[in-house]
C-alpha positions as CSV (number, residue, x, y, z in Angstrom):
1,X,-78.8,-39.8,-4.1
2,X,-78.1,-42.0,-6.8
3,X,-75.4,-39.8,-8.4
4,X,-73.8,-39.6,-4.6
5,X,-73.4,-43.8,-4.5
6,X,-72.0,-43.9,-7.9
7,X,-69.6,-40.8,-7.3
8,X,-68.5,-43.3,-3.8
9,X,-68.4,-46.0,-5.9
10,X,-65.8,-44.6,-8.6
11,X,-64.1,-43.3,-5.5
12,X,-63.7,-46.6,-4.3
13,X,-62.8,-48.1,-7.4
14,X,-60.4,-45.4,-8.3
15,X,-58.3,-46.4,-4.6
16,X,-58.9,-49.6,-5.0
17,X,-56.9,-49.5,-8.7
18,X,-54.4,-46.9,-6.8
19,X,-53.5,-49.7,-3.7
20,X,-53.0,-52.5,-6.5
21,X,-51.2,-50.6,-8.4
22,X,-49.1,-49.4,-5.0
23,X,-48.5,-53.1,-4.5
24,X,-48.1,-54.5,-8.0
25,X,-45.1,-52.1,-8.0
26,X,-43.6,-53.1,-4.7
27,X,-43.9,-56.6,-5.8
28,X,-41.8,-55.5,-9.3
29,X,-39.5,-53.9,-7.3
30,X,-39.1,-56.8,-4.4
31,X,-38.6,-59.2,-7.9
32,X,-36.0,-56.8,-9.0
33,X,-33.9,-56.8,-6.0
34,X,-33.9,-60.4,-5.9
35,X,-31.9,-60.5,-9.3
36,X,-30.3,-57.0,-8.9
37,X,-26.9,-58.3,-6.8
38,X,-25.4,-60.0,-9.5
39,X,-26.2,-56.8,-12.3
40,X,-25.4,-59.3,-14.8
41,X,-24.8,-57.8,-17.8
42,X,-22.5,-55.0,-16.3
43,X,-20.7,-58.4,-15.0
44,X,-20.8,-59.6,-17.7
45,X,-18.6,-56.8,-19.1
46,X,-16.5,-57.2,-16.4
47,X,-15.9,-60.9,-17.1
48,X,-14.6,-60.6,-20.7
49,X,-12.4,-57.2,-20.5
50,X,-9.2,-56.6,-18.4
51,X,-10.6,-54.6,-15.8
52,X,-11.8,-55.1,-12.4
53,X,-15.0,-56.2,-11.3
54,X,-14.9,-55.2,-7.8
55,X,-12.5,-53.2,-4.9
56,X,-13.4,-53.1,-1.3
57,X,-11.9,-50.1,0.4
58,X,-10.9,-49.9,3.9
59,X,-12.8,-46.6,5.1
60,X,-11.2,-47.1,8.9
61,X,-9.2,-49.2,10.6
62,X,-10.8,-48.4,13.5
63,X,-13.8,-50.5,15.0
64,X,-16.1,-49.9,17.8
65,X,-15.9,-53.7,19.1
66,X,-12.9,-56.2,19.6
67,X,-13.9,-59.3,18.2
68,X,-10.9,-62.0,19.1
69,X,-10.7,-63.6,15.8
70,X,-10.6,-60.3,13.6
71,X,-7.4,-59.2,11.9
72,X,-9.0,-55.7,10.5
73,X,-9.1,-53.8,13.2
74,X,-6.5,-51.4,14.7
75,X,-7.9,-47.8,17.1
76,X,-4.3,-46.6,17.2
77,X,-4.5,-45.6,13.5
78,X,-6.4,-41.9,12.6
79,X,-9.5,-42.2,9.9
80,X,-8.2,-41.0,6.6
81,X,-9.4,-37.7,5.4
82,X,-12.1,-37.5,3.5
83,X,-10.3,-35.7,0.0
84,X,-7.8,-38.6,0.5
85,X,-10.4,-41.4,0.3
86,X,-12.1,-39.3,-2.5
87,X,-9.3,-39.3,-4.3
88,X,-8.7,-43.2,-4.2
89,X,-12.1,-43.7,-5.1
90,X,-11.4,-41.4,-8.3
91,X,-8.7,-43.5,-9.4
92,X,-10.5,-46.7,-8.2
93,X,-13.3,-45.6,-10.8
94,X,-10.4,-44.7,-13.6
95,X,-9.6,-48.4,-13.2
96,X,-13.1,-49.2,-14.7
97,X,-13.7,-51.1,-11.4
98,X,-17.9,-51.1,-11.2
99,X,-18.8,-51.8,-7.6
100,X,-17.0,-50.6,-4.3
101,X,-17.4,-51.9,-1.0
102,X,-17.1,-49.9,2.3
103,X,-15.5,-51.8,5.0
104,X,-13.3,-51.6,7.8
105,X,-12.8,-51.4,11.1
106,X,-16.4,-50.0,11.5
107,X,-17.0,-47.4,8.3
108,X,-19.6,-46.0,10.5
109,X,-17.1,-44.5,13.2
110,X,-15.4,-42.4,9.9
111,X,-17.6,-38.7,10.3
112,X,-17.6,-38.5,6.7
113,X,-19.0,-41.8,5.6
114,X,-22.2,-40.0,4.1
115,X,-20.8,-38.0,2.1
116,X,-18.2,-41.0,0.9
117,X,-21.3,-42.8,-0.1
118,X,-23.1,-40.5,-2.0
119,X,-19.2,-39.2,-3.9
120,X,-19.3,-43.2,-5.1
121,X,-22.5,-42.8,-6.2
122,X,-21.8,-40.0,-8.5
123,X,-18.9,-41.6,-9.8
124,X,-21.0,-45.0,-10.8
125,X,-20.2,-47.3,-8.4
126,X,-22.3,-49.7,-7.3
127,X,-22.0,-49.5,-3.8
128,X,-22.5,-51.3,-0.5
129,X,-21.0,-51.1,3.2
130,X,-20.6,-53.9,5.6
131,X,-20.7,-53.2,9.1
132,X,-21.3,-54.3,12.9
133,X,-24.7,-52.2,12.9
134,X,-24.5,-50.9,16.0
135,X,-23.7,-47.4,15.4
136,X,-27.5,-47.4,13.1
137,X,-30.1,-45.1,13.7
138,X,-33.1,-44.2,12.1
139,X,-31.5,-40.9,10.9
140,X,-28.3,-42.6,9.4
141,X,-29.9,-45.1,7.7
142,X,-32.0,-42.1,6.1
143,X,-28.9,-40.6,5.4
144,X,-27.6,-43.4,3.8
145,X,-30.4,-44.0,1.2
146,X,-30.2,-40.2,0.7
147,X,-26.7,-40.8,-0.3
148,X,-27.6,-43.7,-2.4
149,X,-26.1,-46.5,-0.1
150,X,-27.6,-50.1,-2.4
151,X,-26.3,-52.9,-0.3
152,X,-26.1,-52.7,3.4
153,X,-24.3,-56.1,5.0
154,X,-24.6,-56.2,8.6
155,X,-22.1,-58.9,10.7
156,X,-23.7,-60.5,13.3
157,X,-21.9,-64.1,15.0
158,X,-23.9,-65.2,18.1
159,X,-27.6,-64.1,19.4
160,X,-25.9,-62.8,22.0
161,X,-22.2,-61.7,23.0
162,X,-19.4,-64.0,24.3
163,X,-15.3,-63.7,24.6
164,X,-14.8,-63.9,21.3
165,X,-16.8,-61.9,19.7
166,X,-19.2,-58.8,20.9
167,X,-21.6,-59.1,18.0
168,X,-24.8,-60.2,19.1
169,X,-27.9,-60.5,16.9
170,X,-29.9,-59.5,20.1
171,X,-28.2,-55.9,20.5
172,X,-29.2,-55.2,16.7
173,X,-32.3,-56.6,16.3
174,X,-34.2,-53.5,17.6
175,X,-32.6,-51.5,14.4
176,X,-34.2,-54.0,12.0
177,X,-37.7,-52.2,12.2
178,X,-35.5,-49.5,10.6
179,X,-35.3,-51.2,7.2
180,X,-38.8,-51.7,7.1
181,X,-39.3,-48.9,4.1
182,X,-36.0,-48.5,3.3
183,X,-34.2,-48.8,-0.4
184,X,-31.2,-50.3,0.8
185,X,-30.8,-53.6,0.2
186,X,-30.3,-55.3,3.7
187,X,-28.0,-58.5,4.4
188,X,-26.8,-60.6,7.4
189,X,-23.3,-62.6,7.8
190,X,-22.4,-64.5,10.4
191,X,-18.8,-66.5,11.6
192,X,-19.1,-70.1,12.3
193,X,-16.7,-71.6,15.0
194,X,-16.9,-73.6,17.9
195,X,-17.8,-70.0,19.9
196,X,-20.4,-69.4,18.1
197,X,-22.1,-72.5,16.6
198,X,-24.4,-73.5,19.5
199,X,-26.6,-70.4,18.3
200,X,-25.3,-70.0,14.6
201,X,-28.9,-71.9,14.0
202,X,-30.3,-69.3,15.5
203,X,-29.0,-66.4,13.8
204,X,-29.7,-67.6,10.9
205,X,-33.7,-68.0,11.3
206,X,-33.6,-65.0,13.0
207,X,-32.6,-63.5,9.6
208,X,-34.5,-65.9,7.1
209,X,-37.6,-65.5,9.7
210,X,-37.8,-61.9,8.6
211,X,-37.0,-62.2,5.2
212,X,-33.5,-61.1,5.1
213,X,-31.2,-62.8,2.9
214,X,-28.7,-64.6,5.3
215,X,-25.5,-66.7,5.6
216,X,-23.2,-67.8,8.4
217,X,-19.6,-68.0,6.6
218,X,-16.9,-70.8,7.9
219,X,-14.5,-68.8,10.1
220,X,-11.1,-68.9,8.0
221,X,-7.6,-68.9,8.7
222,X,-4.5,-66.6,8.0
223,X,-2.1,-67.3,5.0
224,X,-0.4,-69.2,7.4
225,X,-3.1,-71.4,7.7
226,X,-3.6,-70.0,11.7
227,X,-6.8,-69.6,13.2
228,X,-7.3,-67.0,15.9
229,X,-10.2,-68.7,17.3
230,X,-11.0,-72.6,17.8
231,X,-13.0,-73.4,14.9
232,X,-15.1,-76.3,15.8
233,X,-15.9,-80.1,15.2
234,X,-15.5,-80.8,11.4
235,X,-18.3,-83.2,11.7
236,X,-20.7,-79.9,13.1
237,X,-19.5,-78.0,11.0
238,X,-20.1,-79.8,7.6
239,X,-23.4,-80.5,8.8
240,X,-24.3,-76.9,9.1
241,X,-22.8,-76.2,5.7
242,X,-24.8,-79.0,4.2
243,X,-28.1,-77.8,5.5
244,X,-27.3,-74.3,3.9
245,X,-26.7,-76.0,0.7
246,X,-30.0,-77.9,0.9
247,X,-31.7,-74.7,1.8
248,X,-30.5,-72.4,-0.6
249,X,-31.2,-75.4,-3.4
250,X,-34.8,-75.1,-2.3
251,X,-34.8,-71.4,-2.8
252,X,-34.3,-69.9,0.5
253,X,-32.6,-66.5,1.2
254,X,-29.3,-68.1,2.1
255,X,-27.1,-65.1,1.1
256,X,-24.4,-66.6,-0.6
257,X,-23.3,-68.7,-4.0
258,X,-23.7,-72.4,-3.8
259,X,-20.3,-72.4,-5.3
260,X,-19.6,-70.6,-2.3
261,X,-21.2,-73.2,0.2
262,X,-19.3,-75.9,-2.0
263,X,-16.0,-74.4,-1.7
264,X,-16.3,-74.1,2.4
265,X,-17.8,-77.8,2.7
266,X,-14.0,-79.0,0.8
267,X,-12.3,-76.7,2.9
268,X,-14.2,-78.9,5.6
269,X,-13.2,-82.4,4.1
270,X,-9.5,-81.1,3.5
271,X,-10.2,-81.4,-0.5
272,X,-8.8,-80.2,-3.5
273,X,-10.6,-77.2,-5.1
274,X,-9.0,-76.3,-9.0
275,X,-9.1,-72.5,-9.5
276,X,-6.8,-70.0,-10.1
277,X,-6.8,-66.8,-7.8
278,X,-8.1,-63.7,-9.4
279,X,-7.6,-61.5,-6.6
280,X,-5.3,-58.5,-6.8
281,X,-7.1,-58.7,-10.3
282,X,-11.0,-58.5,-10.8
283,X,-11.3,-58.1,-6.7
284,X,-8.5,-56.2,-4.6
285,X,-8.6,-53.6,-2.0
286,X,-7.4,-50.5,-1.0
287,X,-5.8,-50.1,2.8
288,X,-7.4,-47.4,5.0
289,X,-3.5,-45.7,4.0
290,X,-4.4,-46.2,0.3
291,X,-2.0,-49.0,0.2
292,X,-3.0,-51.4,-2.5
293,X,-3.9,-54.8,-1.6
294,X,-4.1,-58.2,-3.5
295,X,-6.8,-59.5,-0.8
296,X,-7.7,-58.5,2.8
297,X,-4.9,-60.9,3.6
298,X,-2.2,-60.0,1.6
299,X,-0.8,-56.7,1.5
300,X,1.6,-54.6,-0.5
301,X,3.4,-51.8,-0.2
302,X,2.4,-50.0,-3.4
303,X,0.3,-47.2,-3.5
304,X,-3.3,-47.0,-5.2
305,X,-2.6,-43.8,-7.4
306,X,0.6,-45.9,-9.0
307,X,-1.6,-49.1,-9.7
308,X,-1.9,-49.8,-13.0
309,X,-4.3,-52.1,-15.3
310,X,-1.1,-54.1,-16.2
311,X,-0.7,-54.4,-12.5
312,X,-3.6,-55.7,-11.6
313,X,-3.9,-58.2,-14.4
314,X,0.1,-59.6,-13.6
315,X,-2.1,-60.7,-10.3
316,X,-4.2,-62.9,-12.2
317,X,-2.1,-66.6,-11.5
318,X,-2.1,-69.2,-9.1
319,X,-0.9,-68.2,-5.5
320,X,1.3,-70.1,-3.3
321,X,-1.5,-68.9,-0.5
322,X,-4.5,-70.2,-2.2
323,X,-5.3,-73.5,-1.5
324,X,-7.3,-73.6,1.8
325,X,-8.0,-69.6,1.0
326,X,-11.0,-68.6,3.2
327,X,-11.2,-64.9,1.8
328,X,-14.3,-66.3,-0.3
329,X,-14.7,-62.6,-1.6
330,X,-11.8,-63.3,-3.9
331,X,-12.8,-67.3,-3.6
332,X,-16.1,-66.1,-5.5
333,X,-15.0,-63.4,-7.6
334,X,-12.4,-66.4,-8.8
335,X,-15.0,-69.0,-9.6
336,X,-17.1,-66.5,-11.3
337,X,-13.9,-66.0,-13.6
338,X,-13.3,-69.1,-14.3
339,X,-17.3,-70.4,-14.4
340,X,-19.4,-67.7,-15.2
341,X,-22.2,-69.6,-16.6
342,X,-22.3,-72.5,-14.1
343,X,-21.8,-69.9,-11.3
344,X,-24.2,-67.3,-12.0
345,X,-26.6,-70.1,-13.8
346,X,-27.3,-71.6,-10.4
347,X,-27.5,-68.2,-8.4
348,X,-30.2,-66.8,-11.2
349,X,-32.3,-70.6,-10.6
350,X,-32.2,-70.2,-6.7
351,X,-33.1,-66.2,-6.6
352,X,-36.2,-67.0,-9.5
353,X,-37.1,-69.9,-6.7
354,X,-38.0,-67.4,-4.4
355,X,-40.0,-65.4,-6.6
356,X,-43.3,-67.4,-5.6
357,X,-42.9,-66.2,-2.1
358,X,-43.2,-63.0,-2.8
359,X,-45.9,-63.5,-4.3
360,X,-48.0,-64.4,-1.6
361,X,-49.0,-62.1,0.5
362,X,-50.6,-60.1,-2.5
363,X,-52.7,-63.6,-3.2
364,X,-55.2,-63.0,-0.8
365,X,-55.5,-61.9,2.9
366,X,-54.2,-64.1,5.8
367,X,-51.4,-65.4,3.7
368,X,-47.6,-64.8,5.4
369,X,-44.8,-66.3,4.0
370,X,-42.2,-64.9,7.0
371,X,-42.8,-68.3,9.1
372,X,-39.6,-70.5,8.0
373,X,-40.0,-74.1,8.1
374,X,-38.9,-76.9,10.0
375,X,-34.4,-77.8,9.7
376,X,-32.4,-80.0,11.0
377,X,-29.8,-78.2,13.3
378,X,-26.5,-79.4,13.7
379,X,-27.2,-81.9,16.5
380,X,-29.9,-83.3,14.4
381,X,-32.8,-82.5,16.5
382,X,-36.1,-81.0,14.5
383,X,-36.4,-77.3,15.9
384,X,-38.7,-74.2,14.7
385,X,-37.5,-70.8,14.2
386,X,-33.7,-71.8,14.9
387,X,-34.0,-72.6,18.6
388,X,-31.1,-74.5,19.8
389,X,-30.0,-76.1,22.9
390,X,-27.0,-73.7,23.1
391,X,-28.8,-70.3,23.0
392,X,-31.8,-68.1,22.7
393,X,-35.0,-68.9,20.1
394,X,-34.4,-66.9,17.0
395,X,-38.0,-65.5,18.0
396,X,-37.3,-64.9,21.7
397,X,-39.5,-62.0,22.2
398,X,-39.0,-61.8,25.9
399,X,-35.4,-61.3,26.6
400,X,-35.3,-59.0,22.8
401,X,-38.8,-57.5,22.9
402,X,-40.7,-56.4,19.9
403,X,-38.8,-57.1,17.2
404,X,-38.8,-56.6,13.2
């Protein structure tokens, strides 16, 4: 009998030791993403050398949804073959560029976006894909991580759909549960403009609420300086952009550079921001026709396989379409340039302020660190998990049902 309780008892012990060591690790790794954007010392190399840091390449122009203010978007146009995007990729990588980002149009409508994942991954690249999320399954997403997908960003605008845009937080939220064990880094970005700020609040709890990093980006104009879509009271707006500020300061998941949030609140006040464009330089993109692109805005008619480093580095200079620029891809690629040290500095302080959260639930039973606090929304009014006069709670577990 006695040999029996102490052969349960090391049993015990020895699961015990197994489950804390389980945990301990997914507690290292959960750490490790929160620093493992940024991959700072291959930045680093980035930010001393001639080459490019970063290219975003246009898998499709074609998109599932018809969002009025988008510009990226065009069904008439065939996907490109998949030896033709693997061969801009190839020469992408020859560039010495380190991370590549999948974007459209939807990347999920392209048949062969798998296999375009996991051909970056062999070559190197860190890689990510933004899209609309709802083309995601279960079996996709497994894919995806399969392929070695890192960073999945997934656009959301309103908590539910409107005239100007069709994507609703409340038509993805079911696919959120899919993440749950998943490797792949998950995101949310949102537009702010007088469409959807009534329930901007609300998206954003919605994805802080769950503990996904999130942001809700000012909606930005052509070269031009044309918006497409009304984009809302100034006063509203800054407000909004403040309180992100304020949050991400404290250490929330607000998924963007303060440098960033900065940058949109001058837009906002009509002030001078000092940089000098490195787009078409350390960040450029490739066309869905393997056109070569300074930004998402401004196009050439060179090819990618004729794109030289000298090329891309004659880019780096002031551009008559930069001041009120609201591609803040190549705004923050640009600051990062110029400000390495203050830039990433205050992105390292804010990500190791989240740190003790994670910490928590492995402190003790009962403990969960998902419930967000208290904000002030853009009308003033004190409101939990991002409820706002203009649209659902970001919790609203009748209309969405279980959720994440």
């Amino acid at each position: 009998m006695l040999q029996y309780l102490r052969a349960q008892l090391l049993r015990r012990q020895v699961v015990v030791g197994c489950s804390l060591f389980h945990h301990r690790m997914k507690l290292l790794g959960k750490i490790g993403r929160e620093f493992s954007g940024y991959n700072i010392l291959e930045s680093a190399k980035r930010l001393r050398d001639r080459k490019p840091l970063q290219c975003s390449l246009y898998v499709t122009d074609q998109c599932n949804l018809d969002c009025a203010y988008c510009t990226e978007y065009d069904n008439s146009r065939p996907h490109p073959g998949i030896d033709d995007l693997k061969k801009w990729v190839r020469k992408i990588r020859e560039l010495g560029t380190m991370r590549i980002a999948l974007v459209g149009g939807e990347p999920l409508t392209h048949p062969d976006i798998v296999e375009l994942v996991r051909y970056c991954r062999e070559l190197g690249f860190a890689t990510s894909l933004t899209t609309n999320g709802f083309l995601l399954t279960r079996k996709l997403i497994g894919q995806l991580e399969d392929a070695g997908l890192q960073v999945m960003q997934i656009s959301v605008d309103r908590m539910t759909p409107s005239a100007i845009t069709k994507k609703s937080f409340k038509t993805i939220l079911p696919k959120l549960d899919y993440f749950r064990d998943s490797k792949i880094s998950l995101h949310i970005t949102g537009v702010i403009c007088a469409d959807t700020l009534p329930e901007a609040q609300a998206v954003l709890e919605t994805g802080l609420s769950r503990g996904i990093p999130t942001e809700v980006r000012l909606v930005h104009a052509d070269p031009l300086r044309r918006f497409r879509v009304d984009r809302g009271q100034r006063e509203e707006l800054e407000r909004f952009i403040d309180s992100m500020i304020e949050r991400k300061r404290r250490g929330e998941k607000i998924h963007t550079s303060e440098a960033i949030l900065n940058y949109q609140r001058s837009l906002l006040r009509g002030e001078h921001v000092e940089w000098t464009c490195a787009a078409g330089y350390k960040l450029f993109f490739v066309s869905a026709q393997g056109k070569f692109w300074i930004c998402s805005m401004v196009h050439t008619n060179k090819h990618i396989m004729d794109v030289t480093l000298d090329d891309l580095f004659a880019n780096y200079k002031k551009k008559s379409c930069q001041e009120g620029c609201g591609v803040y891809c190549a705004v923050s690629a640009s600051l990062l340039v110029e400000k390495p040290v203050r830039v990433l500095g205050k992105e390292i302080l804010a990500r190791a302020k989240r740190v003790p959260s994670l910490l928590r639930p492995f402190s003790g039973p009962g403990i969960n660190n998902s419930t967000p606090e208290s904000i002030t929304n853009p009308n003033g009014a004190r409101e939990m998990n991002g409820g706002t006069n203009g649209g659902p709670a970001a919790d609203n577990r009748v209309a969405l049902g279980e959720r994440a």
